[in-house]
PDB file of N, CA, C, O and CB in Angstrom:
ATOM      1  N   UNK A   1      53.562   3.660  51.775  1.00  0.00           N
ATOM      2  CA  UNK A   1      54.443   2.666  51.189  1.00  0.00           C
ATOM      3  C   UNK A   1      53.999   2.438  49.745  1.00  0.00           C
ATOM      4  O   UNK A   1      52.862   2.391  49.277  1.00  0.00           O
ATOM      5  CB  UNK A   1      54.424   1.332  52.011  1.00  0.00           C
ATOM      6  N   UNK A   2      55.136   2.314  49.190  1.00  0.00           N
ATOM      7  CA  UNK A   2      54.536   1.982  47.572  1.00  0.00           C
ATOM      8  C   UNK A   2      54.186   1.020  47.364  1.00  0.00           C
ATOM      9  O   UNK A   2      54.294   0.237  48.308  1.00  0.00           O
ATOM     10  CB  UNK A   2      55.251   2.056  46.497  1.00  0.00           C
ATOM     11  N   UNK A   3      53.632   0.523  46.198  1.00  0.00           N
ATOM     12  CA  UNK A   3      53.743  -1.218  45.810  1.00  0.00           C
ATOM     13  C   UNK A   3      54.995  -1.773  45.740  1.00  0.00           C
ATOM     14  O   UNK A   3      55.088  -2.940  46.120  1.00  0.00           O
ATOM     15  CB  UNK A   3      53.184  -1.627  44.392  1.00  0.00           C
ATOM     16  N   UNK A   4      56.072  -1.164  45.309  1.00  0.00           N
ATOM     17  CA  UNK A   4      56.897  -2.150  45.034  1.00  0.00           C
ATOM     18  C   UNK A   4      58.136  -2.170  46.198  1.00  0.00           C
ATOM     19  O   UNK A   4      59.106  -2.927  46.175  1.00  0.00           O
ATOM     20  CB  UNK A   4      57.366  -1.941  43.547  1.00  0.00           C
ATOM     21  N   UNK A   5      57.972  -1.589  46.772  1.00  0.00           N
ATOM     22  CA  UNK A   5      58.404  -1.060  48.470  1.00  0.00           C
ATOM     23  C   UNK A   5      58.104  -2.945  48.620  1.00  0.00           C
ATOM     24  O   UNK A   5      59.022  -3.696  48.289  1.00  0.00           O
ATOM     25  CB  UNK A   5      56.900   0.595  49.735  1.00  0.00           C
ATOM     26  N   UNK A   6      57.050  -3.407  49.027  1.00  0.00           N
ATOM     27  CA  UNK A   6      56.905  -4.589  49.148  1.00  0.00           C
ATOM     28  C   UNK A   6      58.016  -6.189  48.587  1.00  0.00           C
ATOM     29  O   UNK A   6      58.247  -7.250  49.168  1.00  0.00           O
ATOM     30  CB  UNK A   6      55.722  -4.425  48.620  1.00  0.00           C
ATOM     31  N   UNK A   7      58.448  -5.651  47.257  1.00  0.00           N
ATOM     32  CA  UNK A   7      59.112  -6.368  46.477  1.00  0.00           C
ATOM     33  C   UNK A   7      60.808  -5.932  46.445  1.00  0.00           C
ATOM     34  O   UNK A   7      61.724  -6.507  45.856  1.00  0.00           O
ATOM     35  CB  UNK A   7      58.360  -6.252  45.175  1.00  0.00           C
ATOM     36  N   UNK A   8      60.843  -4.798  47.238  1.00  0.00           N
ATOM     37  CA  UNK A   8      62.075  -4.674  47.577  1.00  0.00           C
ATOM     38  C   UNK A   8      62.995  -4.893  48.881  1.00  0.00           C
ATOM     39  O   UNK A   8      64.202  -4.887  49.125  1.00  0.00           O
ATOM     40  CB  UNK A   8      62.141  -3.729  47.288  1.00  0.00           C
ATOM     41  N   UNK A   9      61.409  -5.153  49.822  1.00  0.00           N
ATOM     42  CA  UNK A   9      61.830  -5.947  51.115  1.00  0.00           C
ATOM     43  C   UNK A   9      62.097  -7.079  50.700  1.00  0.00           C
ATOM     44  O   UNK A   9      63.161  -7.680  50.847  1.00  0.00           O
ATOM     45  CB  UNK A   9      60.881  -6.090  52.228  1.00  0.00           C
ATOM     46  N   UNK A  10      61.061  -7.465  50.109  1.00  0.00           N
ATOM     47  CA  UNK A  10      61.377  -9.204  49.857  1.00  0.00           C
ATOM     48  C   UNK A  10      62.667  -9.276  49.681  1.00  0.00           C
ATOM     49  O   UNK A  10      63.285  -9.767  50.625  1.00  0.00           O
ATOM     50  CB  UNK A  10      60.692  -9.995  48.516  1.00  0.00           C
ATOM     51  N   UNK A  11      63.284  -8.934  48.750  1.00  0.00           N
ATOM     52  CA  UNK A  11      64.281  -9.411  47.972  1.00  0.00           C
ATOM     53  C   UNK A  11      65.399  -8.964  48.594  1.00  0.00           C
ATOM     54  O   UNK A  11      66.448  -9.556  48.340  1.00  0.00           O
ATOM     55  CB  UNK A  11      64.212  -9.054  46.623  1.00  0.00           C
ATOM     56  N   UNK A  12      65.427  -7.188  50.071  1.00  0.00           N
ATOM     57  CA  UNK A  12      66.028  -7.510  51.062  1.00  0.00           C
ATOM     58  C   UNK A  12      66.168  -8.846  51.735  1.00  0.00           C
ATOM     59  O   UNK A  12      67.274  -9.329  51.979  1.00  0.00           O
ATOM     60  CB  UNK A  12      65.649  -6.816  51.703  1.00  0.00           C
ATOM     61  N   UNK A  13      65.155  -9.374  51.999  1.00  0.00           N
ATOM     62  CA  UNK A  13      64.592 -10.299  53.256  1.00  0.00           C
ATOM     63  C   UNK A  13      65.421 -11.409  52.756  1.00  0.00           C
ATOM     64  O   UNK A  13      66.221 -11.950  53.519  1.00  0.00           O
ATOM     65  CB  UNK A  13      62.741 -10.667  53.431  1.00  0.00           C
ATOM     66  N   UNK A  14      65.275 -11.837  51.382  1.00  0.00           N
ATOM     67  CA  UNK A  14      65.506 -12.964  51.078  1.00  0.00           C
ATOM     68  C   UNK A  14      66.775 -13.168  50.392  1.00  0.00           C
ATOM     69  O   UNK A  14      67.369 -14.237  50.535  1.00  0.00           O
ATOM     70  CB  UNK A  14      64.535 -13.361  50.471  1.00  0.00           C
ATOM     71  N   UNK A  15      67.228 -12.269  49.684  1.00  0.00           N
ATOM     72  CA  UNK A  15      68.286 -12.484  49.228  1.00  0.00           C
ATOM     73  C   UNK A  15      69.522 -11.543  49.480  1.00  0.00           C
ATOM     74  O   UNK A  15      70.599 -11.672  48.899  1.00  0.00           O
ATOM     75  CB  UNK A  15      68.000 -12.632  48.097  1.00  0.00           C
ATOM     76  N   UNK A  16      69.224 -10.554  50.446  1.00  0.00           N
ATOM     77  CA  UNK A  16      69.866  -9.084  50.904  1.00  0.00           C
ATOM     78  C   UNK A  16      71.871  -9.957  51.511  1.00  0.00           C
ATOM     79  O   UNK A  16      72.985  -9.465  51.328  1.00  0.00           O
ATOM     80  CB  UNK A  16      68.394  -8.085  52.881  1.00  0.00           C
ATOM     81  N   UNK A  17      71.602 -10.904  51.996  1.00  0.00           N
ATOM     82  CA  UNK A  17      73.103 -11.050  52.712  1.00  0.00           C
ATOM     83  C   UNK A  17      74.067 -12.193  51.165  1.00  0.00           C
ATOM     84  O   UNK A  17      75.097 -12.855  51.296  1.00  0.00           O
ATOM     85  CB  UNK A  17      72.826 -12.270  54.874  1.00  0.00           C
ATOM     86  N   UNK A  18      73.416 -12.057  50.185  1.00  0.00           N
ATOM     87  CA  UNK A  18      74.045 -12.623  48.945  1.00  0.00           C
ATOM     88  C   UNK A  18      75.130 -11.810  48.397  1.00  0.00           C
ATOM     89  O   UNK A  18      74.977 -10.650  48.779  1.00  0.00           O
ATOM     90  CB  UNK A  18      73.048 -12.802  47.881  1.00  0.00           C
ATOM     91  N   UNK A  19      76.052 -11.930  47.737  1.00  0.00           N
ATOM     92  CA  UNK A  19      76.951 -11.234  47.148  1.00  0.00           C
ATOM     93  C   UNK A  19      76.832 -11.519  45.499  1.00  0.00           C
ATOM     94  O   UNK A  19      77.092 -12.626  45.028  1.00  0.00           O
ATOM     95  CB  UNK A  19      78.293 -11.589  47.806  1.00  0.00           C
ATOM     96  N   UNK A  20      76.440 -10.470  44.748  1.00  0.00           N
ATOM     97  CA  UNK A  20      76.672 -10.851  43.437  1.00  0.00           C
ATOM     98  C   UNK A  20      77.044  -9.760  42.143  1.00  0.00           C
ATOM     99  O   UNK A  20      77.337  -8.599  42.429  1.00  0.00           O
ATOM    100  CB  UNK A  20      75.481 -11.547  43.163  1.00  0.00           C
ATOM    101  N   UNK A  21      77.022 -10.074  41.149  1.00  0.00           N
ATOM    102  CA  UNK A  21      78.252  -9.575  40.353  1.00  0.00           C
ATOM    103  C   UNK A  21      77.167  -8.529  39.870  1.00  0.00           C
ATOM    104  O   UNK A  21      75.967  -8.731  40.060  1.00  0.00           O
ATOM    105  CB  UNK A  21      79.192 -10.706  39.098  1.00  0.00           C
ATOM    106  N   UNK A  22      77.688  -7.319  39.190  1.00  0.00           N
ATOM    107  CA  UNK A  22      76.934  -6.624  38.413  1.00  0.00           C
ATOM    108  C   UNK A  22      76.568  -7.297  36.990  1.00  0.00           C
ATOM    109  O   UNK A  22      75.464  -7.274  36.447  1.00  0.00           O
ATOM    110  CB  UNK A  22      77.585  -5.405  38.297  1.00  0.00           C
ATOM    111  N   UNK A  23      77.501  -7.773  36.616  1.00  0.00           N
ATOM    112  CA  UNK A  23      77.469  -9.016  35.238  1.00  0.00           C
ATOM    113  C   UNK A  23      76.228  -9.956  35.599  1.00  0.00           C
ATOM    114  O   UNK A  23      75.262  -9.863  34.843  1.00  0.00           O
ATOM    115  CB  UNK A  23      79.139 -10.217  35.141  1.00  0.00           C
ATOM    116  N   UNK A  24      76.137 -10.926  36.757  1.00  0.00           N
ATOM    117  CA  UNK A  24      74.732 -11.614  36.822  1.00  0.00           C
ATOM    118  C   UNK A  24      73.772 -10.948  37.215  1.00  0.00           C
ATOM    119  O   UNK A  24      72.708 -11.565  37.178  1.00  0.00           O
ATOM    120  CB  UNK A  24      74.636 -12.650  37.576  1.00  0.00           C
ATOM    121  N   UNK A  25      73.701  -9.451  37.750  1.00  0.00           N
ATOM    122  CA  UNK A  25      72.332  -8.650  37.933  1.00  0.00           C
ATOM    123  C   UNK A  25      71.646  -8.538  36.631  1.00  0.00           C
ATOM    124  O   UNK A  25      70.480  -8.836  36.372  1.00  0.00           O
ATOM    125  CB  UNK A  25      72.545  -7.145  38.511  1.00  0.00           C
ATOM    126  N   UNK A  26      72.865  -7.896  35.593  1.00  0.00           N
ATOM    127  CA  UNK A  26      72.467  -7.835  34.233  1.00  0.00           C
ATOM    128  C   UNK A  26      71.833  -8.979  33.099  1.00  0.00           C
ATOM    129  O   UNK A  26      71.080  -8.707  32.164  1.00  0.00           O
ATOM    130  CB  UNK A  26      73.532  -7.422  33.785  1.00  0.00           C
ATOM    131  N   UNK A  27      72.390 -10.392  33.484  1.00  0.00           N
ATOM    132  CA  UNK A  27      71.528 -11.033  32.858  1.00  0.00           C
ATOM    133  C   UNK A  27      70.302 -11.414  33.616  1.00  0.00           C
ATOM    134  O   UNK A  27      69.623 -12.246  33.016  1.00  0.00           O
ATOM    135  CB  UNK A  27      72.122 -12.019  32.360  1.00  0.00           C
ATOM    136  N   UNK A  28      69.890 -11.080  34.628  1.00  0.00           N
ATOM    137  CA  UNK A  28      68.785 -11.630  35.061  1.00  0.00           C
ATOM    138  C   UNK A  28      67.759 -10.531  34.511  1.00  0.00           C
ATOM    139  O   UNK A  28      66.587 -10.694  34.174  1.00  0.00           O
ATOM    140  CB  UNK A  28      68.812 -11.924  36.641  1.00  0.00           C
ATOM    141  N   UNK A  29      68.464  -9.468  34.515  1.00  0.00           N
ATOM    142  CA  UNK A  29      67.741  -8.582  34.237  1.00  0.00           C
ATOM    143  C   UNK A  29      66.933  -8.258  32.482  1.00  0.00           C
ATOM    144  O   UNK A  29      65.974  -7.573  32.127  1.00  0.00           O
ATOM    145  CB  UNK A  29      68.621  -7.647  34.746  1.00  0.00           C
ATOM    146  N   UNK A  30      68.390  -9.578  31.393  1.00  0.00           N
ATOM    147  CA  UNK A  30      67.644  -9.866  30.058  1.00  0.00           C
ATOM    148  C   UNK A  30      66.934 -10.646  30.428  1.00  0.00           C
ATOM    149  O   UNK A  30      65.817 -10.139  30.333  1.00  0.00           O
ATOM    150  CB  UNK A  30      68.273 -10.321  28.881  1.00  0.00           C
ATOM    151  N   UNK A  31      66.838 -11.810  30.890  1.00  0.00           N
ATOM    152  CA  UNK A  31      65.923 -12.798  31.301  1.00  0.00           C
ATOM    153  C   UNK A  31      64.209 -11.694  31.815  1.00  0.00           C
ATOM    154  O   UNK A  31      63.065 -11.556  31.379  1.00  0.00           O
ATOM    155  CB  UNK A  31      66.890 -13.820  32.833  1.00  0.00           C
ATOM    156  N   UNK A  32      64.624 -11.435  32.376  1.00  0.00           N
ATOM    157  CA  UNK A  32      63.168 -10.662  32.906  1.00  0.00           C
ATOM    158  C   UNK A  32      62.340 -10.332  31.794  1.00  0.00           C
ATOM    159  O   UNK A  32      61.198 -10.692  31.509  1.00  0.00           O
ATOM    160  CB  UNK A  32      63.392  -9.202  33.717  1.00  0.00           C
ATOM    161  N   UNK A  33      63.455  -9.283  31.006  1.00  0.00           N
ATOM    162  CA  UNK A  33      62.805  -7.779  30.064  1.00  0.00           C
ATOM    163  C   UNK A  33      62.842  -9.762  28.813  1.00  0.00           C
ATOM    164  O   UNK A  33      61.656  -9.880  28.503  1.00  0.00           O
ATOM    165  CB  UNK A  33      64.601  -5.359  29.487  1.00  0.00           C
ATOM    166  N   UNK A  34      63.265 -10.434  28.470  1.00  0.00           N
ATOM    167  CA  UNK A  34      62.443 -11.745  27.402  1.00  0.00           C
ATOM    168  C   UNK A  34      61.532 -12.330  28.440  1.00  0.00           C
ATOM    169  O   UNK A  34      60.493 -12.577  27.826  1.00  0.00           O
ATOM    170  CB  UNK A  34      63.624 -13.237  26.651  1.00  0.00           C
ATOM    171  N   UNK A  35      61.412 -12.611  29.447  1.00  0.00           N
ATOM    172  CA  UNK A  35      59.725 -13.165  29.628  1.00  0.00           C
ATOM    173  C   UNK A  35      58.994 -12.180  30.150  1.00  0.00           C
ATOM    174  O   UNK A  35      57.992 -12.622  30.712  1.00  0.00           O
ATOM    175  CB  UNK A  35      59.435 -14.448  30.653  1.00  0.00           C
ATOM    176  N   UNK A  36      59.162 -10.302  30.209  1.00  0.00           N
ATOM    177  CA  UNK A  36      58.196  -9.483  30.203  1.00  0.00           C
ATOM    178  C   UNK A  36      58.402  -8.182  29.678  1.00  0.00           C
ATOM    179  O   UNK A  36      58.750  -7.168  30.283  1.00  0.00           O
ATOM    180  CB  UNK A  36      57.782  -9.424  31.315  1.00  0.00           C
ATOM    181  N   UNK A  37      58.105  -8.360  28.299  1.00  0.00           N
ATOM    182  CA  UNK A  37      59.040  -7.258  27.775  1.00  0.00           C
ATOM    183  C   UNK A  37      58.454  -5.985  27.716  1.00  0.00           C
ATOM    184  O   UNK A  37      59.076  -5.054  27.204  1.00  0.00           O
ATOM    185  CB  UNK A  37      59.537  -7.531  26.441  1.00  0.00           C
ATOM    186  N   UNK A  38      56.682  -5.753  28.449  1.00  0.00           N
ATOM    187  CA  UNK A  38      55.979  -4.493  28.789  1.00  0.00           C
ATOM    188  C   UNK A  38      56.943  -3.711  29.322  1.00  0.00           C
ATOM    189  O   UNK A  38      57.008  -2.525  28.999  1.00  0.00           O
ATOM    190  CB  UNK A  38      54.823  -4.610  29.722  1.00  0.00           C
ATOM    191  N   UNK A  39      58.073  -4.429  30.465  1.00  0.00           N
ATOM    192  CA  UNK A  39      58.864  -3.852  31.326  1.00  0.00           C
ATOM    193  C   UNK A  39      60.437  -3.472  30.653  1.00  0.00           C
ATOM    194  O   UNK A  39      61.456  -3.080  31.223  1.00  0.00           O
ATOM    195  CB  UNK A  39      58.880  -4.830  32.532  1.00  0.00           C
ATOM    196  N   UNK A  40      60.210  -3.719  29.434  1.00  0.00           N
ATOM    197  CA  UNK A  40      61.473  -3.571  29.078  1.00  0.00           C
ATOM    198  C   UNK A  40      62.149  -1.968  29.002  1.00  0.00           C
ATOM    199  O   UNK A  40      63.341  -1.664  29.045  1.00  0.00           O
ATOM    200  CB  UNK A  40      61.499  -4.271  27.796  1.00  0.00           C
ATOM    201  N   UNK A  41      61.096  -1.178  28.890  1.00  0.00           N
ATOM    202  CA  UNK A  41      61.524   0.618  28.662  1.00  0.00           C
ATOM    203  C   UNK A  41      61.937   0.832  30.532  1.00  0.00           C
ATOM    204  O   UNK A  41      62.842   1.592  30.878  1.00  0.00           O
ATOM    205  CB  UNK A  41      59.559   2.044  27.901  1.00  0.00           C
ATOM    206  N   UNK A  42      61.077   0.002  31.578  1.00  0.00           N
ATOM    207  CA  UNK A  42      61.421   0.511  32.865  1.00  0.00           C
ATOM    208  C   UNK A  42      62.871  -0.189  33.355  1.00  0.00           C
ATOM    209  O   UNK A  42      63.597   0.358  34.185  1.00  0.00           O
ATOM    210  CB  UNK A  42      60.162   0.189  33.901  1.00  0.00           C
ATOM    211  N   UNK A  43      63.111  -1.172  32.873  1.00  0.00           N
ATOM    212  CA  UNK A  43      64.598  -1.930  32.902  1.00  0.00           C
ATOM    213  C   UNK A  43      65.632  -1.205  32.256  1.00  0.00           C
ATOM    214  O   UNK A  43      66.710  -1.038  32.828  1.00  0.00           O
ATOM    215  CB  UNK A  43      64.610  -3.330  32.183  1.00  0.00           C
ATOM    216  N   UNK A  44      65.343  -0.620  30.769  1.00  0.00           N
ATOM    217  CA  UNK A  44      66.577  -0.049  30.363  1.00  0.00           C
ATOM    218  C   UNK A  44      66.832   1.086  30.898  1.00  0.00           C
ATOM    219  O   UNK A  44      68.021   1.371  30.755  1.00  0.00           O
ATOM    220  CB  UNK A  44      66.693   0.106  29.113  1.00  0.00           C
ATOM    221  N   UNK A  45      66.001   2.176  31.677  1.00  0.00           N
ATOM    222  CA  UNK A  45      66.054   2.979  32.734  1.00  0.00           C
ATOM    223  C   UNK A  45      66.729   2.542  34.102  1.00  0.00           C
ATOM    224  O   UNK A  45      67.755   3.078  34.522  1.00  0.00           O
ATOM    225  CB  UNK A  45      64.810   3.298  32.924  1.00  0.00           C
ATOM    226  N   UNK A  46      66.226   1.773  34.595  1.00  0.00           N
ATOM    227  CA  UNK A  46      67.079   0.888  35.429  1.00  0.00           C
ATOM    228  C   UNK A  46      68.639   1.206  35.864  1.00  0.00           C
ATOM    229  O   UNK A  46      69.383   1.817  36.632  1.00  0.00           O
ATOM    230  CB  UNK A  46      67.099  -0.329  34.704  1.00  0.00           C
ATOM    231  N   UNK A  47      68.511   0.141  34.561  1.00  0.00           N
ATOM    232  CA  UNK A  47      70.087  -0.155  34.009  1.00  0.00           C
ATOM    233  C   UNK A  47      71.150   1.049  33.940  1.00  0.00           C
ATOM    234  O   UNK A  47      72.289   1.049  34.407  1.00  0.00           O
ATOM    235  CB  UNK A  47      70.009  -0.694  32.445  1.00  0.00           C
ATOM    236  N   UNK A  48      70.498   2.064  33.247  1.00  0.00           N
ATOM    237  CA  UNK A  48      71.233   2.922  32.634  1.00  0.00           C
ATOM    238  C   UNK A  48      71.297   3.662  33.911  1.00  0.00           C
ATOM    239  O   UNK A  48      72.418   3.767  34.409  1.00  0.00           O
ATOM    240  CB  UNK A  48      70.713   3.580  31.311  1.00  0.00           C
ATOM    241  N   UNK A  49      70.435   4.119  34.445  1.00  0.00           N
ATOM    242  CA  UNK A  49      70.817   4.805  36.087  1.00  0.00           C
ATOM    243  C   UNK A  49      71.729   4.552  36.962  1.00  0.00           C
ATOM    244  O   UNK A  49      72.566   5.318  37.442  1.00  0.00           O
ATOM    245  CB  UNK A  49      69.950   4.652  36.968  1.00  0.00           C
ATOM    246  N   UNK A  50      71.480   3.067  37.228  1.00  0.00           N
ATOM    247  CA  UNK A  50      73.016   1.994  37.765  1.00  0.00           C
ATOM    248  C   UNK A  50      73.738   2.305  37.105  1.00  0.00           C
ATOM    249  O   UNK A  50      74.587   2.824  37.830  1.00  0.00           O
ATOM    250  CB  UNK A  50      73.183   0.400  37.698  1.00  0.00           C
ATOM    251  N   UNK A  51      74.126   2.387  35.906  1.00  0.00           N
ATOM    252  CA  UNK A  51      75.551   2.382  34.427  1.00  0.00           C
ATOM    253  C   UNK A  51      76.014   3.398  35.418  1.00  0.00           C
ATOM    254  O   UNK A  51      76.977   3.170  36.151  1.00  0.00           O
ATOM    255  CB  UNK A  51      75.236   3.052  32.207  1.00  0.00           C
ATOM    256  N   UNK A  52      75.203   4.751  35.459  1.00  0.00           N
ATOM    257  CA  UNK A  52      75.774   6.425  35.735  1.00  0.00           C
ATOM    258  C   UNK A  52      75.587   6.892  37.112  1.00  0.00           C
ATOM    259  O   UNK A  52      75.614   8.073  37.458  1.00  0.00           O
ATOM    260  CB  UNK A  52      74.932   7.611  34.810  1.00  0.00           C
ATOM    261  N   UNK A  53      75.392   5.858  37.889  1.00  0.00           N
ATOM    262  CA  UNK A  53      75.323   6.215  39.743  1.00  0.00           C
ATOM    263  C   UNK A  53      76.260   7.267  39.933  1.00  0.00           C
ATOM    264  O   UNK A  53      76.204   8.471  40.185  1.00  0.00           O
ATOM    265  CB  UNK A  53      75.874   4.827  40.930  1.00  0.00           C
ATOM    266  N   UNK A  54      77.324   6.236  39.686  1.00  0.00           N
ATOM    267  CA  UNK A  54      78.971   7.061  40.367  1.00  0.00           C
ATOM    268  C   UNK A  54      78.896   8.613  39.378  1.00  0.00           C
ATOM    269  O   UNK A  54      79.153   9.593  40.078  1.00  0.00           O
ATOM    270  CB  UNK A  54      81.039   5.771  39.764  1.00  0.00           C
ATOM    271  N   UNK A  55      78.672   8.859  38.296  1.00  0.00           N
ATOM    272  CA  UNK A  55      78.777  10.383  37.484  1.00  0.00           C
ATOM    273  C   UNK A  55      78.785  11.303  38.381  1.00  0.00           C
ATOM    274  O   UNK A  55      79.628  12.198  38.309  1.00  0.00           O
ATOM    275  CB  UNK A  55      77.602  10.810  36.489  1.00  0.00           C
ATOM    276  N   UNK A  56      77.555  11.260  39.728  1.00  0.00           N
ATOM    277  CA  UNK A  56      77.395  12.720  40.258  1.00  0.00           C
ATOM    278  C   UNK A  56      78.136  12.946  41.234  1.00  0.00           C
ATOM    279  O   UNK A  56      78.135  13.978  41.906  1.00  0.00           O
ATOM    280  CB  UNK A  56      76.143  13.107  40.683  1.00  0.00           C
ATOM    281  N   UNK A  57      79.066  11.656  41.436  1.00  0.00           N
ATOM    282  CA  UNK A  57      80.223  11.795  42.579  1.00  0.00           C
ATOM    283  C   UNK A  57      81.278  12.303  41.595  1.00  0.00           C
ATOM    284  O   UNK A  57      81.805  13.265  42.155  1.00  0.00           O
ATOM    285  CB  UNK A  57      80.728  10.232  43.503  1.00  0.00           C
ATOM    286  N   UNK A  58      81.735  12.151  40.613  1.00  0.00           N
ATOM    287  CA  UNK A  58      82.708  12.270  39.627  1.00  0.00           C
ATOM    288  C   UNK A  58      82.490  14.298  39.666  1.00  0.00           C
ATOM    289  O   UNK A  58      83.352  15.071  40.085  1.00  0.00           O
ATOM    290  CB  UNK A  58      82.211  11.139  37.880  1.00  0.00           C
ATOM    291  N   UNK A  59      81.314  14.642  39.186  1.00  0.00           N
ATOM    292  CA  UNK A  59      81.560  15.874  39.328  1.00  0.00           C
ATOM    293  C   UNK A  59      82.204  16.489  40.356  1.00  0.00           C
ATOM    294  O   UNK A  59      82.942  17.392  39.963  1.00  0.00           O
ATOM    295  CB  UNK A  59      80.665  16.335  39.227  1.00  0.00           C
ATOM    296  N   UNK A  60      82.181  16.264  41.931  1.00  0.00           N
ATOM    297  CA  UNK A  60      82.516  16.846  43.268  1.00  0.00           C
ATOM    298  C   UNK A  60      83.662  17.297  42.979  1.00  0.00           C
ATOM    299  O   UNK A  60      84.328  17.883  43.833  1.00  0.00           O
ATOM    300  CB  UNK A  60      82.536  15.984  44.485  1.00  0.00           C
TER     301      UNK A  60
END
């Protein structure tokens, strides 16, 4: 198990039956990368992966 395997149950566990917008994922996600901005190069990776999910279905 990884480390962050841990932090992705959680946030199954705890917040998994929530419904929310891609618009408020994204600001939580400025909020994060301004109070930790070490993480800011692994967020805009993130992000940009989510942006282009659907692309490799688009090729089929």
């Amino acid at each position: 198990m990884y480390f962050t395997d841990r932090g992705i149950e959680e946030l199954s566990n705890r917040r998994g039956g929530e419904d929310v917008t891609l618009g408020w994922l994204a600001e939580k996600l400025a909020e994060f990368v301004d109070d930790n901005p070490d993480f800011e190069i692994a967020i805009e990776r993130f992000a940009t992966w989510l942006a282009r999910d659907d692309e490799a279905e688009d090729d089929d």
